[in-house]
N, C-alpha and C positions, 0 to 999 in steps of 0.2 A: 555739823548737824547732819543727821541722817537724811540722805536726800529722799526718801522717799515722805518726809514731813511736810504737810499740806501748810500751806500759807493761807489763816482764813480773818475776814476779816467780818463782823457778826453784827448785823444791823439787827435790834432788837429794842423791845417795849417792855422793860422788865418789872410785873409779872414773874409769880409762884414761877410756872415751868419754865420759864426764860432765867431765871435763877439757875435751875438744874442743868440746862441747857451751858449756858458759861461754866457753869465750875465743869462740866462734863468736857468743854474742850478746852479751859485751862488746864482739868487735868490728863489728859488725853496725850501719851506721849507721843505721838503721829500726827498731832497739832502746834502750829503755833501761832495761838491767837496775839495777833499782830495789834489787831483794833477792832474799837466796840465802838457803834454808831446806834445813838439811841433814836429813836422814834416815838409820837403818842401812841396810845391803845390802849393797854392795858392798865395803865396808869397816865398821869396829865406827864408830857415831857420833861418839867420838873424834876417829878418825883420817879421818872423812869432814868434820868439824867443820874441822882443819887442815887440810888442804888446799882447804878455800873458803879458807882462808884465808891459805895460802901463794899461791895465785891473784891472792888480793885484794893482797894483798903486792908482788907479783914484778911482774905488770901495770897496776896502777896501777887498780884496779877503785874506784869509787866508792858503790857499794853497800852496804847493811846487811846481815851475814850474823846469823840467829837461829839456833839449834841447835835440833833436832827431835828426834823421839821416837826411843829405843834398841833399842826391840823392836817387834812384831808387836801388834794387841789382844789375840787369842787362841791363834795356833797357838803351838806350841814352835818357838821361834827355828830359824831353819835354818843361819845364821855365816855369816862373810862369805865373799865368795868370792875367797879369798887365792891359788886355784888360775888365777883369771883376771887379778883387778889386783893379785897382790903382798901382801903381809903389810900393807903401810902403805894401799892401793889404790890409788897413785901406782907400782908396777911398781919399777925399780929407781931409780928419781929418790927421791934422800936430803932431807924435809921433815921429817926431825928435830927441827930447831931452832927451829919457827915458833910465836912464842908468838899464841896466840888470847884474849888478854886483852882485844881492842878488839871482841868478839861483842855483839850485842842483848843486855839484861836483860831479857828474857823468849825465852817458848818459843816455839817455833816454828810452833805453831798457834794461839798469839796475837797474833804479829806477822800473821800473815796475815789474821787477823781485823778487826785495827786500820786495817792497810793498805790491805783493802777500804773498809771503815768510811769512811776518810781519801780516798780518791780512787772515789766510785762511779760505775760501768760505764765504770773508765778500764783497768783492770789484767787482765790475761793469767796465768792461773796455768798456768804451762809443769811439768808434776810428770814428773821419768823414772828416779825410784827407786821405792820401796814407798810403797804411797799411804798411810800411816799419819798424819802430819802432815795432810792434806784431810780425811780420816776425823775425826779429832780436832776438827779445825775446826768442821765438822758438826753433830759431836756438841754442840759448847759453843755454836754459833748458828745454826740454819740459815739464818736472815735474809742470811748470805753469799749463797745461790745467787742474789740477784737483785741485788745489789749488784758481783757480776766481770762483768767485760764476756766474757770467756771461759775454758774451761780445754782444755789442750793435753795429751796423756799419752802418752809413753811406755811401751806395754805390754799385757800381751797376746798370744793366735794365736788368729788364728780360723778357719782351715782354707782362706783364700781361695787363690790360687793354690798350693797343696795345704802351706803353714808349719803349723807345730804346734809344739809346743814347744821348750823349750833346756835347762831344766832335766830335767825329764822327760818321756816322749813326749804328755804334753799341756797341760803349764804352761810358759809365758813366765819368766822371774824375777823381774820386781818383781811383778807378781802373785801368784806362790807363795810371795813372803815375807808377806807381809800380804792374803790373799786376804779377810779379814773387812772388811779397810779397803776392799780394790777395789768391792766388791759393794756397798758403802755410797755410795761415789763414784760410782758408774757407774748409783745409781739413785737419782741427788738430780736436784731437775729445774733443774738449770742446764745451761749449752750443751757439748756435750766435743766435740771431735774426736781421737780413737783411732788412735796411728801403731804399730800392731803390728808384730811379726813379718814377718807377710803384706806388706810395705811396705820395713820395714827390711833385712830379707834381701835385697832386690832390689840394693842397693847397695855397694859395695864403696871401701874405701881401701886401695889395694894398695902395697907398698912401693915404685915409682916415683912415686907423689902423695905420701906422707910425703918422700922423698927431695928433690921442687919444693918444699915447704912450707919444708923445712930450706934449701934455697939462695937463699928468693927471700921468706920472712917474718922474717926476721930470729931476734931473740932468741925470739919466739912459735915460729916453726915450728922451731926447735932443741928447745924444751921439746915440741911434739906431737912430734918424733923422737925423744927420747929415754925418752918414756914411752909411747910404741906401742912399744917394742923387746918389754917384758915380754909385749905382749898378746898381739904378732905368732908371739912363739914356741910360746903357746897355743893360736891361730888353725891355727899347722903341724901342731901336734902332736894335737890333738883334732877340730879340723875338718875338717882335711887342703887348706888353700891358703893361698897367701903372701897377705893381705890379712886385715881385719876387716871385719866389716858396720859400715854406718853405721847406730847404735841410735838414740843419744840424739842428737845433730846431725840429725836429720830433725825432730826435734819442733819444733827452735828455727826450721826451716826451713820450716813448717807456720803458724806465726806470722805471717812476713813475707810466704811468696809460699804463701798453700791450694792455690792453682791446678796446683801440679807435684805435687799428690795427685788421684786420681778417690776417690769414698767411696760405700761402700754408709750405707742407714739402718735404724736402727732399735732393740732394746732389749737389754741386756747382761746373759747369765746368768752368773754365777762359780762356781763347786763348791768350796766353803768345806771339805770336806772328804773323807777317803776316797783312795783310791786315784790319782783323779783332783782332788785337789786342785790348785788353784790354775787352773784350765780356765774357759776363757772361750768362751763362745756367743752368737755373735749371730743373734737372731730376728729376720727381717727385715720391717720396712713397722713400722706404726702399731701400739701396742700396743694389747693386748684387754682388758688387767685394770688397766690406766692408768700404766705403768713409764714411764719418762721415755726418751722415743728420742734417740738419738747418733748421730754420724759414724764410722765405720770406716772409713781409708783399704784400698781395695783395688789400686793402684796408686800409681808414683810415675814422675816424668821424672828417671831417675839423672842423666842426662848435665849437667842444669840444677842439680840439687841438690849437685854435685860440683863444678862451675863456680862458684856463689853461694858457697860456702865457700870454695874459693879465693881467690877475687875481694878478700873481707870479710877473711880474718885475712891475706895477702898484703899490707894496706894498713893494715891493724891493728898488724902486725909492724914497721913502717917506722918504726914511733914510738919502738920501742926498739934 
């Protein structure tokens, strides 16, 4: 194997872009998705559990998938968000049928445990649902932080070229579902790089790029067409443009090439509750009371992170 191929292992809520996002680093030949650890969020963990696993199915995915945690540590659950990816969180794409009997026998914050355990300072932990599965991790060893070689996250606004929230005007989503998990995450002293808002809003898949995926990736870009249909029409209707940001696909994309990110540095505060729950602050430079400093992307080169994704499931797609 090409040593310079990331070992990642992709804690996820899947969720429309969490879809694009896996097949992006299944197909990614500078990846090798090891393992898929699912979370609630975007759909109830059930039905985020199957669809890793209708993925893993359909695409031919060679990966362990473990199932993660159902709730939140503390807040009152917020549900899933059936108003963005659909009742099942796959939109109108029918995964009724897929049975998930072939899942890890364990949880999902002990697979990741083990995993590191099993491979140290080789593995990438790419998270871009609700950090509660990490959180959990944590909890049961901290000895993990020094054993990943990195962690990657979707999530977050931090005010930089003026984003702020989606859920509320100052929470992110996977943050305001588990903001107790994020704040525990975001000040463990291992290395993060932080692809917010601030980052992901910049970027767009407009329904002419869905439309090249469907005529030129085969069976792959048929399935991202037909499961951006439900997202798209959310996108029109409460956004107001024909496209989606690109959320979780920049994380995977943050992995292989940092360089099409610029990042501010420094130490992450979360508002665990209140009004402004779920809100994230970044203090910038070197911390004063010893908080563990991180990367926040304040930029991204859309044009190259639009391109790399094409490029990857375009030739991903060809196999089926």
């Amino acid at each position: 194997m090409n040593c310079m191929v990331k070992k990642i292992i992709l804690d996820t809520d899947p969720g429309i872009d969490d879809s694009m996002a896996l097949l992006f680093a299944e197909a990614h030949s500078d990846i090798n998705l090891i393992g898929i650890t699912t979370v609630f969020g975007n759909a109830t963990i059930e039905n985020s559990t199957r669809n890793a696993q209708f993925l893993k199915n359909t695409f031919q995915f060679t990966c362990d998938i473990a199932k993660g945690a159902e709730g939140p540590l503390e807040r009152e659950p917020v549900g899933p968000s059936s108003h963005v990816h659909g009742e099942s969180g796959f939109g109108d794409v029918d995964v009724s049928g897929v049975d998930i009997g072939g899942i890890i026998n364990k949880p999902a914050y002990r697979y990741i445990i083990d995993t590191l355990k099993e491979n140290p300072s080789e593995i990438t932990l790419v998270a871009v649902g609700p950090l509660t599965n990490l959180a959990l991790a944590l909890e049961e060893d901290e000895s993990i932080t020094s054993l990943v070689k990195e962690v990657v996250i979707m999530g977050g606004a931090f005010g930089l070229n003026n984003h702020r929230g989606n859920v509320t005007p100052y929470a992110e989503a996977n943050i305001h579902d588990d903001p107790h998990a994020a704040q525990r995450v975001f000040s463990a002293s291992w290395p993060i790089s932080i692809i917010g808002l601030d980052v992901t809003e910049s970027s767009v898949f407009d329904d002419d790029y869905f439309r090249s995926l469907k005529e030129d990736a085969g069976q792959v870009g048929e399935f991202i067409w037909d499961v951006s249909r439900f997202y798209l029409k959310f996108y029109a209707s409460v956004v107001g443009f024909n496209g989606c940001h690109v959320h979780d696909p920049s994380a995977v994309a943050c992995v292989v090439q940092p360089d099409l990110f610029e990042f501010e540095m420094g130490s992450i505060e979360v508002t665990t509750d209140g009004e402004k729950q779920g809100m994230t602050t970044l203090i910038k430079g070197e911390s004063s009371d010893g908080r563990a400093v991180q990367k926040v992307a304040s930029k991204v080169n859309t044009n190259a992170l639009l391109a790399m994704y094409r490029e990857q499931v375009v030739k991903f797609g060809q196999k089926f």
